[in-house]
N, CA, C and O atoms as a GROMACS GRO file, in nm:
protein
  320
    1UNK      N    1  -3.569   1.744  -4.182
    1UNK     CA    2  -3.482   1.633  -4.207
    1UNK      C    3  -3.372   1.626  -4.100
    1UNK      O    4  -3.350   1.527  -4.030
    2UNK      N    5  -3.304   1.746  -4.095
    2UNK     CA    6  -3.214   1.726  -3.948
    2UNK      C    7  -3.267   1.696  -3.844
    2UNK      O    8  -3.212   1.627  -3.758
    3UNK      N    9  -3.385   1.744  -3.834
    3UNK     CA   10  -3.436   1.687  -3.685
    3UNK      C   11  -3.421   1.543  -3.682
    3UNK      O   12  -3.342   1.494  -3.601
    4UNK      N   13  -3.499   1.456  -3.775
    4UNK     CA   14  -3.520   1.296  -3.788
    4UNK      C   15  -3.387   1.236  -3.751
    4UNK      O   16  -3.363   1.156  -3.660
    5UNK      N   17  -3.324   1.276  -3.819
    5UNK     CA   18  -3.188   1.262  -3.838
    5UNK      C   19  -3.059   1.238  -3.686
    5UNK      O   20  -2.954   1.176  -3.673
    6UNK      N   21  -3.139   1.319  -3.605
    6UNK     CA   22  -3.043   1.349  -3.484
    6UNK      C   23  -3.133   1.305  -3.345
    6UNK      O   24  -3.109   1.324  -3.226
    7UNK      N   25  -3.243   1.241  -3.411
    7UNK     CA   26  -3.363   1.251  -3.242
    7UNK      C   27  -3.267   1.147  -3.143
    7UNK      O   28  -3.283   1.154  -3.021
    8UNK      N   29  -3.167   1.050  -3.201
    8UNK     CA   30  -3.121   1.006  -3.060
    8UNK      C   31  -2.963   1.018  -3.084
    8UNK      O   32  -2.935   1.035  -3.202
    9UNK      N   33  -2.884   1.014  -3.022
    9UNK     CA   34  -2.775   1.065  -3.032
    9UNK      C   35  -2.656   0.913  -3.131
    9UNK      O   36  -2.666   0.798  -3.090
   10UNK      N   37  -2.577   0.940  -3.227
   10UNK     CA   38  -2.566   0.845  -3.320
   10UNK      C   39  -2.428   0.921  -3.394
   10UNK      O   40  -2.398   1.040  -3.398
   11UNK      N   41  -2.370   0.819  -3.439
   11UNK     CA   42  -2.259   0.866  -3.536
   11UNK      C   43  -2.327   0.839  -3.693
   11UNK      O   44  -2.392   0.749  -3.746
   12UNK      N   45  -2.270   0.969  -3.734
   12UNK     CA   46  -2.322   0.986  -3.878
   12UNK      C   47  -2.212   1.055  -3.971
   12UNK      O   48  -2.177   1.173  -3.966
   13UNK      N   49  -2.159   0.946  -4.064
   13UNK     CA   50  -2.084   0.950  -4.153
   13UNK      C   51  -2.166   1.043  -4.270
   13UNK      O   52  -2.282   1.052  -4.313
   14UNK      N   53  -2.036   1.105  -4.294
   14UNK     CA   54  -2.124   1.154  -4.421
   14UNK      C   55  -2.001   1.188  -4.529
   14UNK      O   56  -1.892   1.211  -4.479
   15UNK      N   57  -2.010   1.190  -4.635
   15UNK     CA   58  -1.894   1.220  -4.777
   15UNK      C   59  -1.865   1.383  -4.771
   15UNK      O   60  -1.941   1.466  -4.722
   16UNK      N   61  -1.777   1.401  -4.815
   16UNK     CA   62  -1.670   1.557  -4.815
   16UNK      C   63  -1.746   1.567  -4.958
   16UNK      O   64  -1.744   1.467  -5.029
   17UNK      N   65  -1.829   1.711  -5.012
   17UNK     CA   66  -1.887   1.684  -5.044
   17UNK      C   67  -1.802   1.826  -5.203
   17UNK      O   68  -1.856   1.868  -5.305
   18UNK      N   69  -1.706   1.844  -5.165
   18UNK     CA   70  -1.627   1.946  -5.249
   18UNK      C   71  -1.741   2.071  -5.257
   18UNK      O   72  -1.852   2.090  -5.207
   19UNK      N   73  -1.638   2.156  -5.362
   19UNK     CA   74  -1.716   2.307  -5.377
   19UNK      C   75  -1.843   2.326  -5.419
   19UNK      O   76  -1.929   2.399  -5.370
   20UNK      N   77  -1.854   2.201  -5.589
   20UNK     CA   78  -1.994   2.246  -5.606
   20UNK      C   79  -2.053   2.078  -5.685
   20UNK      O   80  -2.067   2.038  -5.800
   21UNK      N   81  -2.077   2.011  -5.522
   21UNK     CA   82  -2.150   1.842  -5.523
   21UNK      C   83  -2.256   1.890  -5.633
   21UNK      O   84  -2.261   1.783  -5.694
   22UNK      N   85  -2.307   1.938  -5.673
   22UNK     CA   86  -2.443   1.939  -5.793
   22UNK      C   87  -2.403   1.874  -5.908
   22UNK      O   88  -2.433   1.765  -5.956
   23UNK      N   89  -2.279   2.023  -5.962
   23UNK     CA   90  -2.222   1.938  -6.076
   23UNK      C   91  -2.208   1.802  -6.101
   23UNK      O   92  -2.283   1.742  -6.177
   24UNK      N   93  -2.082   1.729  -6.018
   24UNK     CA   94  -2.101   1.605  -6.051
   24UNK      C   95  -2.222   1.515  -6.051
   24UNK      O   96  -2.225   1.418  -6.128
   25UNK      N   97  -2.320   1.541  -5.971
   25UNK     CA   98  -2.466   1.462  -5.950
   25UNK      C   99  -2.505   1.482  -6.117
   25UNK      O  100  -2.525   1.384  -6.188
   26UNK      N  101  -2.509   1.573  -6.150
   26UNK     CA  102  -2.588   1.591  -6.286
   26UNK      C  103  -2.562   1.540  -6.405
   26UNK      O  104  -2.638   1.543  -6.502
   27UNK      N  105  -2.422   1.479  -6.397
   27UNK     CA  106  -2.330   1.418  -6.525
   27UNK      C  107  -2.419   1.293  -6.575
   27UNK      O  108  -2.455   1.220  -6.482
   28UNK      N  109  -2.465   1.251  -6.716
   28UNK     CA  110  -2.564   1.156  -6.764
   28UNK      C  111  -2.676   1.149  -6.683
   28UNK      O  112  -2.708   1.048  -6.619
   29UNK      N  113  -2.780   1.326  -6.686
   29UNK     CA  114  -2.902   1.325  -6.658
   29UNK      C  115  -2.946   1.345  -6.772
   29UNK      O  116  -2.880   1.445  -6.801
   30UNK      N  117  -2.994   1.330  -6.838
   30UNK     CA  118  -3.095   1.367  -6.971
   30UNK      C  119  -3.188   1.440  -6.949
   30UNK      O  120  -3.204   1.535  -7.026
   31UNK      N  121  -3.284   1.420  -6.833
   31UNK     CA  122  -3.400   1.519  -6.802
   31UNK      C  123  -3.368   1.628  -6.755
   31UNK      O  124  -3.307   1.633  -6.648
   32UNK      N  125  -3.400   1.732  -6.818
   32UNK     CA  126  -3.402   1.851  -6.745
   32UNK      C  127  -3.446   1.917  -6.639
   32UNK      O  128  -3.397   2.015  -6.582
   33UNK      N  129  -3.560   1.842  -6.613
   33UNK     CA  130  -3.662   1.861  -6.500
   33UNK      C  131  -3.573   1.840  -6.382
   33UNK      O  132  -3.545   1.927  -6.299
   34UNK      N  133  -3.523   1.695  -6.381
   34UNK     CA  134  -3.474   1.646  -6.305
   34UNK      C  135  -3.321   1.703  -6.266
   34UNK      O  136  -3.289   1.692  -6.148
   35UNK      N  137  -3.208   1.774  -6.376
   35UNK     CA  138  -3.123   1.810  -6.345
   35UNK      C  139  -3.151   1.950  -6.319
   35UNK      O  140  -3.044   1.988  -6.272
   36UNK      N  141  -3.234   2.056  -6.320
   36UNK     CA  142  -3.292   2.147  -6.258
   36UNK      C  143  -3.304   2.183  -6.121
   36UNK      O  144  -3.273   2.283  -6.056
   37UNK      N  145  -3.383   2.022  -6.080
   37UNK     CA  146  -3.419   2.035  -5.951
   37UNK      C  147  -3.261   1.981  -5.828
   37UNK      O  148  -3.249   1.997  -5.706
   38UNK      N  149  -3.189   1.932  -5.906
   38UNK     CA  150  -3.036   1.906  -5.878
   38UNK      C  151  -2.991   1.985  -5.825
   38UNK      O  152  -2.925   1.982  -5.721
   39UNK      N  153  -3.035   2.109  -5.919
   39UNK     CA  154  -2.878   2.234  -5.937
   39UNK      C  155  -2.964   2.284  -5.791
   39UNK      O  156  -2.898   2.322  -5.694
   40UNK      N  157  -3.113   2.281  -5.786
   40UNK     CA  158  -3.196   2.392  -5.654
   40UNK      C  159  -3.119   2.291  -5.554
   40UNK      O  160  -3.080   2.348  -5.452
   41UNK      N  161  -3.100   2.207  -5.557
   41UNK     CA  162  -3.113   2.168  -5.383
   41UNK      C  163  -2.996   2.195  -5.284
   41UNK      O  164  -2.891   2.136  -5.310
   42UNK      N  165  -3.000   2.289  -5.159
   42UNK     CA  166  -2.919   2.350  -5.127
   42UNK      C  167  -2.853   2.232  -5.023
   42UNK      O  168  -2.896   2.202  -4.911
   43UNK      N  169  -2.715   2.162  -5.107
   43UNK     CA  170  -2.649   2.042  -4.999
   43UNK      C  171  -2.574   2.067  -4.909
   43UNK      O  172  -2.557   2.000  -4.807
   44UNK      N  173  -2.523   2.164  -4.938
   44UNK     CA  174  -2.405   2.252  -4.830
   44UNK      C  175  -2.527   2.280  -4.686
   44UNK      O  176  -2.534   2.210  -4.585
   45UNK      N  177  -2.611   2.399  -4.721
   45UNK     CA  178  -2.672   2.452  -4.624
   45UNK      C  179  -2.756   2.310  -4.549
   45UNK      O  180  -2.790   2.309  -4.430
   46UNK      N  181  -2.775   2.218  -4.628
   46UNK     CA  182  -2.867   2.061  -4.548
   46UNK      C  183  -2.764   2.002  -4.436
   46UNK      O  184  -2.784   1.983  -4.316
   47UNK      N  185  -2.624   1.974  -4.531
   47UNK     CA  186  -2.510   1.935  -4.447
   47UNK      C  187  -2.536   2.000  -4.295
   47UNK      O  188  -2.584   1.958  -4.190
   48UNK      N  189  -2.476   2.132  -4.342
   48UNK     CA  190  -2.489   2.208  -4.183
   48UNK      C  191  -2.566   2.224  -4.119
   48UNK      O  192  -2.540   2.284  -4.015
   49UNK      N  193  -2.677   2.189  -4.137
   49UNK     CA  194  -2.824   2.170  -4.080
   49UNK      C  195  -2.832   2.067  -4.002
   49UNK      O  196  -2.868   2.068  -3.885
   50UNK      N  197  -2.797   1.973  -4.067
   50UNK     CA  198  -2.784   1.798  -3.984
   50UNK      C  199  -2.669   1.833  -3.895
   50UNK      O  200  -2.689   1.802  -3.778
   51UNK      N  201  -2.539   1.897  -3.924
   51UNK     CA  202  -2.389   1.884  -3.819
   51UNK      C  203  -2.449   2.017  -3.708
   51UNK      O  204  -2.417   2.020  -3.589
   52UNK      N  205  -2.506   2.083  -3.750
   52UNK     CA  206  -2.555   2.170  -3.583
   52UNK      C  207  -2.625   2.058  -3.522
   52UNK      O  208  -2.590   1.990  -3.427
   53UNK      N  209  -2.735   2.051  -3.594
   53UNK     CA  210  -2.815   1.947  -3.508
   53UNK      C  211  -2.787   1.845  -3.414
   53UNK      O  212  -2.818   1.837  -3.295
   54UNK      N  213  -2.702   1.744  -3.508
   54UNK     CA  214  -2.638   1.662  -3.408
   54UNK      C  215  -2.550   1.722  -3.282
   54UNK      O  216  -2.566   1.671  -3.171
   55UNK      N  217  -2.461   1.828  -3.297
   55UNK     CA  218  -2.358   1.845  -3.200
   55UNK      C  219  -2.462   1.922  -3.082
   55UNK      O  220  -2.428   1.934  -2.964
   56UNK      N  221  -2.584   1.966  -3.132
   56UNK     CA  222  -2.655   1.979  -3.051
   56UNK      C  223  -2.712   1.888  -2.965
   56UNK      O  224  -2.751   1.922  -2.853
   57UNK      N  225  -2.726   1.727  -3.024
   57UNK     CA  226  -2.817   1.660  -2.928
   57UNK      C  227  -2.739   1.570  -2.923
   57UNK      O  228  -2.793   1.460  -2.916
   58UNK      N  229  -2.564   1.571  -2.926
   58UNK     CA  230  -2.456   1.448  -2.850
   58UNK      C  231  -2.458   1.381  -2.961
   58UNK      O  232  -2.502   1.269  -2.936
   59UNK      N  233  -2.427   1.395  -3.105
   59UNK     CA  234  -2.419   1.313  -3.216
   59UNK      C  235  -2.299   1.347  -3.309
   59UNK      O  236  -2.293   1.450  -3.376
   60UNK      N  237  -2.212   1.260  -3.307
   60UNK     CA  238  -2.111   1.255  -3.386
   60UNK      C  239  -2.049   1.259  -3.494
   60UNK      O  240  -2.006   1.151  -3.535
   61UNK      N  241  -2.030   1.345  -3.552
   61UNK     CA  242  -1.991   1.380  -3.737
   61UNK      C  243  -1.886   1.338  -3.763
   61UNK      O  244  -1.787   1.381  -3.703
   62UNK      N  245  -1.876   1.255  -3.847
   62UNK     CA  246  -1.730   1.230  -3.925
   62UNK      C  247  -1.758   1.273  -4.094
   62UNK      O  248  -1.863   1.233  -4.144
   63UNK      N  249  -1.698   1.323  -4.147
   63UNK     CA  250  -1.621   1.394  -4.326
   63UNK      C  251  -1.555   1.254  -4.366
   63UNK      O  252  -1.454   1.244  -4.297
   64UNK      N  253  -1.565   1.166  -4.431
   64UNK     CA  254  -1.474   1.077  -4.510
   64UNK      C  255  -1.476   1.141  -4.655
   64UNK      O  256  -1.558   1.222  -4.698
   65UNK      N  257  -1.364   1.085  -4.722
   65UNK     CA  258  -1.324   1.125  -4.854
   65UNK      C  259  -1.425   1.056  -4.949
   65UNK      O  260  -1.478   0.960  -4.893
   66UNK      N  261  -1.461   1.073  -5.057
   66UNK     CA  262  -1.558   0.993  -5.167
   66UNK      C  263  -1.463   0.890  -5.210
   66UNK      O  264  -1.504   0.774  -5.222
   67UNK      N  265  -1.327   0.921  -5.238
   67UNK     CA  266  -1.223   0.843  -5.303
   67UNK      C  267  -1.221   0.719  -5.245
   67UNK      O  268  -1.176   0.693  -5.133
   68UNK      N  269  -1.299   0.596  -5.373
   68UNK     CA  270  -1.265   0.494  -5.296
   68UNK      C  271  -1.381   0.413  -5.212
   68UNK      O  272  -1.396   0.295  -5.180
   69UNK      N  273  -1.454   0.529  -5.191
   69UNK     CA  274  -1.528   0.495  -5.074
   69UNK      C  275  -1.600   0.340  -5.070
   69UNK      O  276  -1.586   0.261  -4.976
   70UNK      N  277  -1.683   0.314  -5.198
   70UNK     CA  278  -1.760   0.238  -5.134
   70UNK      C  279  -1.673   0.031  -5.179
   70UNK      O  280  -1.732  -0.069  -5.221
   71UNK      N  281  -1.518   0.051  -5.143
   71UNK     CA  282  -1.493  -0.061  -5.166
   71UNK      C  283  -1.393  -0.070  -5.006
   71UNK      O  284  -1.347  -0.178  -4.968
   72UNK      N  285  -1.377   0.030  -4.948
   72UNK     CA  286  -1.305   0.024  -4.768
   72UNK      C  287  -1.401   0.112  -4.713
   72UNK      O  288  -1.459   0.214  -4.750
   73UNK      N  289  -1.400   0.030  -4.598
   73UNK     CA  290  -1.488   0.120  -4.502
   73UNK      C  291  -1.395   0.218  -4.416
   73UNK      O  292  -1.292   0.196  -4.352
   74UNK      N  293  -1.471   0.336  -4.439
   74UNK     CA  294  -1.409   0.483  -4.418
   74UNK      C  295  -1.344   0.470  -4.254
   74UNK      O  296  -1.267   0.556  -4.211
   75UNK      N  297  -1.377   0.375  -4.188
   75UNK     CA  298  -1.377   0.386  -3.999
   75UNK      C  299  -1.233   0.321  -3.996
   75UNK      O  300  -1.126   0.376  -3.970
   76UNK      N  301  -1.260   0.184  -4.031
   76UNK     CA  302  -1.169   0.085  -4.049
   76UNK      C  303  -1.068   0.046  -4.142
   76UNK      O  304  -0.969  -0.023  -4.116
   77UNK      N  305  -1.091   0.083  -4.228
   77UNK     CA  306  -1.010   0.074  -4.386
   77UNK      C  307  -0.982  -0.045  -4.468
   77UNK      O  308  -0.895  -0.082  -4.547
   78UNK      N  309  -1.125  -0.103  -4.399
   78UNK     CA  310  -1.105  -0.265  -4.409
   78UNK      C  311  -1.184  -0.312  -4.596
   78UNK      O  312  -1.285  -0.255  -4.637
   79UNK      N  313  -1.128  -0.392  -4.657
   79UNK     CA  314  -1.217  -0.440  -4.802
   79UNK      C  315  -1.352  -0.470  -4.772
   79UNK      O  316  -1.382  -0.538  -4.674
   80UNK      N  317  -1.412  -0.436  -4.829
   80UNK     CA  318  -1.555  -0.446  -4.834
   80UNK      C  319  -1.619  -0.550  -4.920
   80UNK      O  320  -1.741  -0.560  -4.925
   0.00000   0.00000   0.00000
């Protein structure tokens, strides 16, 4: 996935993703299956997977805050 992710060089926003992003993902899952496979997926270690990658092949990381996010755009701070 980092590879895809970084094949040409690109700015890639991504959300601050706090201590433990699972928890909140899992809040009103009912399936277990599904909040199971939640708790496995390692987001931290993916994060840093994609931010080597890029700084490896000239690609630009920015951290914006979640707060808010999807009514100003994180660059500009403009209403959405």
């Amino acid at each position: 996935m980092a590879n895809e992710l970084t094949k040409t060089p690109a700015i890639i926003i991504t959300e601050e993703l706090g201590e433990n992003p699972q928890e909140s993902m899992i809040n009103g899952i009912g399936r277990d299956e599904l909040r199971h496979r939640i708790k496995q997926t390692p987001f931290k270690a993916l994060e840093k997977a994609v931010e080597d990658k890029a700084l490896e092949r000239g690609s630009r990381i920015f951290h914006v805050s979640a707060y808010r996010n999807s009514r100003a755009c994180p660059m500009h701070f403009v209403k959405l």
